[in-house]
N, C-alpha and C positions, 0 to 999 in steps of 0.2 A: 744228579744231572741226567744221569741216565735215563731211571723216575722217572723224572719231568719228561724227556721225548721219546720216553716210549707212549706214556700218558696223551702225547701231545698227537701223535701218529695215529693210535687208535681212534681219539675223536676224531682228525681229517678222517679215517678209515670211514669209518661210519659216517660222516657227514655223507662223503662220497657215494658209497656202496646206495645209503640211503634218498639217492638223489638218480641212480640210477634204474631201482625196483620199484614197481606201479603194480597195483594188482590191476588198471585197464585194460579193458581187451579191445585188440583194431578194430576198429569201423568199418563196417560193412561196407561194400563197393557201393557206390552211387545209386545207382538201378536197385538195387536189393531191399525192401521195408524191412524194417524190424517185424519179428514173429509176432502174428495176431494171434487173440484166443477166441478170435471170432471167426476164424478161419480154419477149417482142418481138410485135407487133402484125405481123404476118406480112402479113394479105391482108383486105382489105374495109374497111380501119377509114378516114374521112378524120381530118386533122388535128386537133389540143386544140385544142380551145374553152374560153373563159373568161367569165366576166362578176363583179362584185363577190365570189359567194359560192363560185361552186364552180366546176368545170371537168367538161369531158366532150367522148365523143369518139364524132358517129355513127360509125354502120355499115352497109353495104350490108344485102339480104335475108342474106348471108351471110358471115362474117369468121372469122377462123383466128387465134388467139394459140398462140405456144410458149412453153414454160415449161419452164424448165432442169430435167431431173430432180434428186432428189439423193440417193435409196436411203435415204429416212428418211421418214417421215409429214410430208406439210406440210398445210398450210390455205389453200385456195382461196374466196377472197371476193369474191362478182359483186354489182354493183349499178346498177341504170340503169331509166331507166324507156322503154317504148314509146309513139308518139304516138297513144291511141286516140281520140283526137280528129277523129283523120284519116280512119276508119274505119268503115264500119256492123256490126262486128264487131271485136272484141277481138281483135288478133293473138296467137297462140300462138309462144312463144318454148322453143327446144330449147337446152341446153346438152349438148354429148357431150364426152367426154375419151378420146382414140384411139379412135373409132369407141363406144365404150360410152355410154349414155345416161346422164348423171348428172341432168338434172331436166329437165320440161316445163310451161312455167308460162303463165298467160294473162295476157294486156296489164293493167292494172288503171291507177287515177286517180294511185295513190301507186308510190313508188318499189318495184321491185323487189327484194329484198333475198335474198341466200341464202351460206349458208357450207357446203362440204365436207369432210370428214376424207378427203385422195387417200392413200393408200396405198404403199409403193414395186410391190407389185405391179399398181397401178393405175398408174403412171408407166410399166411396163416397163422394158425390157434398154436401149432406146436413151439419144443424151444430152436429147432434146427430148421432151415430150409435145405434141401438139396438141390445144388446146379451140378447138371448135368452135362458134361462136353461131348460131343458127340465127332466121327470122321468116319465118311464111308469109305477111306484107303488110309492103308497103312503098308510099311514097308521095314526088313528086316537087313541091316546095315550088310550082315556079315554072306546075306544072297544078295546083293547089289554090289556090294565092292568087292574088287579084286583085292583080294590080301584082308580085307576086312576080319574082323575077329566078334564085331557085338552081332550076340546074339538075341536082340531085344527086338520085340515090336513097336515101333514105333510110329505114329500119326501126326502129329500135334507137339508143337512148343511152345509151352506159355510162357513167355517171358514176365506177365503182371497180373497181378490180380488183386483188387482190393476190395473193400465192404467198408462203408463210410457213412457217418451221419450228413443227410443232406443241409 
């Protein structure tokens, strides 16, 4: 008898245990895309940031993303906001795509928002394109606030950015 519930206990055990362990991993927050490999954060950008709602990633006065060409029309989707808070002028922020200007927008209260149609002749012959973010102010947390401790330069927060077939 014994046998028997001990036998009996181990399979609930394991039924249990086994009902418990997932190898899935949480779900990214809402705002956040899954990792492209059309996309790489080349130069300027520091690490994702998160909080409850959304994620974003400063950037230096200056940062470099690549985007995998793909000889089709895709859609380029920027969005992030500037901190004019920090500022007695509204920074001006450039986006170029290979050296070509695609838009020049000034810092505002609300999110930045803009969408592109890039072209394949806007992509070129190569397999990368480079966008360029651009910000002619930047500000350093830990000289602006009192008790402050970051020592980063910061411009620019992108909260989105995609590369999408049109």
């Amino acid at each position: 008898m014994l046998k028997k519930n001990l036998s009996l206990t181990l399979t609930l055990l394991v039924l249990v245990m086994g009902g418990c362990t997932t190898d899935e991993k949480p779900a990214p927050a809402a705002s956040t895309p899954p990792p492209s490999p059309d996309i790489v954060y080349a130069q300027g950008f520091y690490d994702l940031e998160r909080d409850a709602s959304m994620t974003w990633r400063w950037m230096e006065p200056e940062a470099v993303v690549r985007l995998k060409n793909t000889g089709k029309d895709m859609v380029l989707k920027f969005s992030g906001r500037a901190p004019i808070e920090k500022f007695k002028q509204p920074p001006v922020i450039t986006l170029s795509l290979n050296g070509a200007q695609l838009d020049q927008m000034k810092g505002t209260p609300e999110m930045l928002n803009r969408e592109f149609t890039i072209t394949p002749a806007q992509q070129g012959k190569a397999e990368w394109s480079e966008l360029k973010i651009s910000s002619d102010k930047s500000f350093v947390p830990k000289e602006v606030d009192p008790g402050g401790t970051d020592p980063r330069k910061l411009a620019f927060s992108l909260t989105k950015l995609s590369w999408e077939a049109k």
